[in-house]
DRENMAR-290462 format. One record per residue: x, y, z of N, C-alpha, C in turn; residue number from 1. Coordinates in steps of 0.2 Angstrom, whole numbers, m for minus. Layout:
<pts>
   nxx   nyy   nzz  caxx  cayy  cazz   cxx   cyy   czz  nr
     X     Y     Z     X     Y     Z     X     Y     Z NUM
...
</pts>
This chain:
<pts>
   nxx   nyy   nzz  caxx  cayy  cazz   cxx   cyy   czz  nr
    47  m176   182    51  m170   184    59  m172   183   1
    62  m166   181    69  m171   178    72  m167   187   2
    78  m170   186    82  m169   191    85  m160   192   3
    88  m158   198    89  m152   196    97  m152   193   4
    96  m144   188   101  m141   185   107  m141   191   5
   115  m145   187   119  m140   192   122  m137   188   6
   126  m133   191   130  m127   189   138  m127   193   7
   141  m129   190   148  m129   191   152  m121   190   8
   154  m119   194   155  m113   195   164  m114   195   9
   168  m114   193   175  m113   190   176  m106   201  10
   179  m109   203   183  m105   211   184   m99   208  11
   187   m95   202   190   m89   199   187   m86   197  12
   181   m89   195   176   m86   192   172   m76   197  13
   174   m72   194   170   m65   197   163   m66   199  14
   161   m68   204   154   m68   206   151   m63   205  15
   151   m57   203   151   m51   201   147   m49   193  16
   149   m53   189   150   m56   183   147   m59   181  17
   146   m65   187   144   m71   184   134   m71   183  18
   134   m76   178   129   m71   175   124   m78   179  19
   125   m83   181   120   m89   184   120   m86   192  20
   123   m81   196   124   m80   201   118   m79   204  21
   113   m77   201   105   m75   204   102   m80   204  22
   105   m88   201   101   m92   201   103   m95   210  23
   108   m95   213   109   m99   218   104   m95   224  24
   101  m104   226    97  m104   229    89  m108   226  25
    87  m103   221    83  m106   216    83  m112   217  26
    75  m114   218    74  m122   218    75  m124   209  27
    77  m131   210    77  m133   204    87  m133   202  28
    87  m129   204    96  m127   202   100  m129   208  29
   106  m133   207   113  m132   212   118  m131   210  30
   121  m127   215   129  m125   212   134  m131   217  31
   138  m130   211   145  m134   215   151  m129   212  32
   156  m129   215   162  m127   216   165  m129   213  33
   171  m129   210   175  m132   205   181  m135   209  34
   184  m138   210   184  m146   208   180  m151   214  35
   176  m148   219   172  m151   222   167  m152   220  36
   163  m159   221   158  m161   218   150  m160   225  37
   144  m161   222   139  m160   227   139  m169   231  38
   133  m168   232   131  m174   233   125  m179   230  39
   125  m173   224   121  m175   218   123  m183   214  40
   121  m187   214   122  m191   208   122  m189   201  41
   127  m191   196   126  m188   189   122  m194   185  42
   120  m201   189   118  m205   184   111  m201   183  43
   111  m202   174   105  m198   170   106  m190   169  44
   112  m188   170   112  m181   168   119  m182   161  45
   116  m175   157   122  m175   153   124  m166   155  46
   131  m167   149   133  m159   150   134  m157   145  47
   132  m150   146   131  m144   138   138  m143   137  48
   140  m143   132   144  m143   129   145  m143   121  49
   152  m143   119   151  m141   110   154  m147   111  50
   154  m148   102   154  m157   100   150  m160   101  51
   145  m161   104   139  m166   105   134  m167    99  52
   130  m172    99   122  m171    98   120  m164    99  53
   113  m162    97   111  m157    99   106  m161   104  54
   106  m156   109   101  m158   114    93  m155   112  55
    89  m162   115    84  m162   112    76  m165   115  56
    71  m163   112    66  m167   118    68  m173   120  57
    71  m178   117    74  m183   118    77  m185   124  58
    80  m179   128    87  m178   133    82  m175   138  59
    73  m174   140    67  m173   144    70  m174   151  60
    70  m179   151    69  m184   159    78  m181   161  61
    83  m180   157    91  m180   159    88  m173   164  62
    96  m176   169    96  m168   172   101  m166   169  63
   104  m159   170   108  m154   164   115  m152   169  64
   120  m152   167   127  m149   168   127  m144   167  65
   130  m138   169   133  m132   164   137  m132   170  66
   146  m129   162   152  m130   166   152  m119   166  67
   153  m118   172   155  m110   171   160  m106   175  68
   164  m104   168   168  m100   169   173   m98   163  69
   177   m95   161   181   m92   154   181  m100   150  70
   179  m100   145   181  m103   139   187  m106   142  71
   192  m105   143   199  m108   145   199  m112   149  72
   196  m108   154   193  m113   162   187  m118   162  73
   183  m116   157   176  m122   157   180  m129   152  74
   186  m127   148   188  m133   143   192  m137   150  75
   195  m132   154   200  m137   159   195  m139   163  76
   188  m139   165   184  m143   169   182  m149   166  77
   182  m148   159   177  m153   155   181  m160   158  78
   187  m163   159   188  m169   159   186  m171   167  79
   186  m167   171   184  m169   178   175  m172   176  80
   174  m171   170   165  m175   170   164  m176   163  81
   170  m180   162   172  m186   156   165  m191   154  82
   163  m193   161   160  m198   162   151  m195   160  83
   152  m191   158   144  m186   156   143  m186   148  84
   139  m187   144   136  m188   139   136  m180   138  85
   141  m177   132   140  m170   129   135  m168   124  86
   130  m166   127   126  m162   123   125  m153   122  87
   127  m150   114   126  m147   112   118  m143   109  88
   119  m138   109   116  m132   106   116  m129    99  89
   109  m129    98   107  m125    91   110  m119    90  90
   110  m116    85   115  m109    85   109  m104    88  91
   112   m99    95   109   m96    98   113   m88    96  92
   111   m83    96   116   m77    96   115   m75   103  93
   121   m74   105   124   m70   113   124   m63   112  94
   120   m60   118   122   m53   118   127   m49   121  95
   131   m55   127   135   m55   131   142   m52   127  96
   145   m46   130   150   m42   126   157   m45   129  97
   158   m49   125   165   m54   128   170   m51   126  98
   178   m50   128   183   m46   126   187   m53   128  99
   191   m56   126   196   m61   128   201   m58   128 100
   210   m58   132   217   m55   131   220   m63   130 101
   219   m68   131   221   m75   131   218   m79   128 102
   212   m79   124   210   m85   120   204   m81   118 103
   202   m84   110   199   m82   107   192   m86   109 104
   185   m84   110   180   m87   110   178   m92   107 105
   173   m96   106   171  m102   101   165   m96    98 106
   166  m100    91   160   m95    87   153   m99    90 107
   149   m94    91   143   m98    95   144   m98   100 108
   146   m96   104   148   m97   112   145   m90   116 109
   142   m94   119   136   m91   126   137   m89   132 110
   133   m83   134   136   m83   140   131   m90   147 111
   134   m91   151   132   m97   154   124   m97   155 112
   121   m91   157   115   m90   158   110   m90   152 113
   114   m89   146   112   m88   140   113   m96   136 114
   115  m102   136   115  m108   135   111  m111   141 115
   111  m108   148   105  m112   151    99  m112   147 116
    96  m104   147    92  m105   144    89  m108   138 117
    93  m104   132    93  m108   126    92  m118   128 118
    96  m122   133    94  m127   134    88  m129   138 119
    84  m125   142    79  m125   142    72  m125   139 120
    74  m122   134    69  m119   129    70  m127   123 121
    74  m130   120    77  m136   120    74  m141   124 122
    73  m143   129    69  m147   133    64  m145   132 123
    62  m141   132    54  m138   135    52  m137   142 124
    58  m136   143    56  m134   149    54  m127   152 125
    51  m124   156    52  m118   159    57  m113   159 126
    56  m108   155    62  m102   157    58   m97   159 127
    55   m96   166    50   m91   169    54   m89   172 128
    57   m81   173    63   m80   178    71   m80   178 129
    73   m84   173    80   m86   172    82   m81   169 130
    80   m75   166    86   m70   164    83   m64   165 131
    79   m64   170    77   m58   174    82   m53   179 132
    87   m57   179    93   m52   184    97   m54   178 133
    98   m55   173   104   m54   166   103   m46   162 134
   108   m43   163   111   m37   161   107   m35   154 135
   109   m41   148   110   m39   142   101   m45   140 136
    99   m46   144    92   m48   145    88   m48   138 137
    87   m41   137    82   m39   131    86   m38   125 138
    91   m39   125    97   m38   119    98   m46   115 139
    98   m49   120    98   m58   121    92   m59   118 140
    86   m58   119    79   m61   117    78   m57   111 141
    79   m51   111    79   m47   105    81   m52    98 142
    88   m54    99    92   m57    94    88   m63    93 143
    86   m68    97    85   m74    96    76   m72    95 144
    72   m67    95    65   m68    94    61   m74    89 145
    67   m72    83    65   m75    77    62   m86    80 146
    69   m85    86    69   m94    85    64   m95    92 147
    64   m89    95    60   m92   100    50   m92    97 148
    53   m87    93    45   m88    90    43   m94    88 149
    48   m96    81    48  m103    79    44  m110    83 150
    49  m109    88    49  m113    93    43  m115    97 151
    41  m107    99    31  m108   102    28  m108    97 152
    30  m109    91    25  m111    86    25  m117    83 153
    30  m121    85    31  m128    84    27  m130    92 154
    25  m128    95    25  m133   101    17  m130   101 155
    14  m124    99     6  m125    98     5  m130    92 156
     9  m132    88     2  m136    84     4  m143    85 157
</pts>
């Protein structure tokens, strides 16, 4: 059983908004607060991010990072966890309707709940529940049908 997901949560971040908010508490997931750290060890964890490897069954046993909050602020987090191993994603489509006035998005860029999962699904791991309280839920699955089909048709044969 891999370690649990944490979720670094950016202090400025709208809880309101925030689209992993329904996970706190969920076994399996912990939040931490930005720039404070839990009491989690990160030996054997990597963090989602662009530029990496694609994350892969290979990355099973790792527990998972995700940095959340505006593109702006998840790039000012990224060196507080230098020391983590960046693993990237296969191109996923976002349903999440983003508007930036300060910086332009990364092409490919998910909303936090939407690269959990996709990393999930990546692992093999369980995504039972994870985008049950996500707004844009059926919009999101809608888009990627094609690769999630794929995907349980790679892992039936």
């Amino acid at each position: 059983m891999a370690p649990p997901t944490i979720l670094v949560v950016h202090p400025r971040e709208n809880r309101r908004k925030c689209s992993i908010e329904a996970l706190r508490g969920r076994e399996g997931f912990v939040h931490w607060t930005f720039p404070q750290r839990g009491p989690e060890p990160l030996a054997g964890y990597v963090r989602l991010g662009l530029g990496g490897p694609l994350l892969s069954a290979a990355d099973g046993a790792a527990g998972l990072m995700l940095l959340d909050g505006t593109w702006l602020r998840a790039r000012r987090m990224e060196p507080f966890f230098g020391e983590l191993p960046v693993r990237s994603l296969p191109p996923w489509e976002t349903a999440y309707p983003r508007v930036s006035k300060r910086a332009d998005d990364p092409h490919g860029g998910l909303a936090t709940i939407e690269a959990l999962f996709a990393a999930q699904v990546a692992l093999g791991r369980s995504t039972a529940g994870l985008l049950d309280h996500y707004h844009w839920r059926d919009a999101f699955l809608q888009r990627n049908a094609a690769r999630l089909a794929a995907r349980a048709a790679r892992a039936a044969s």
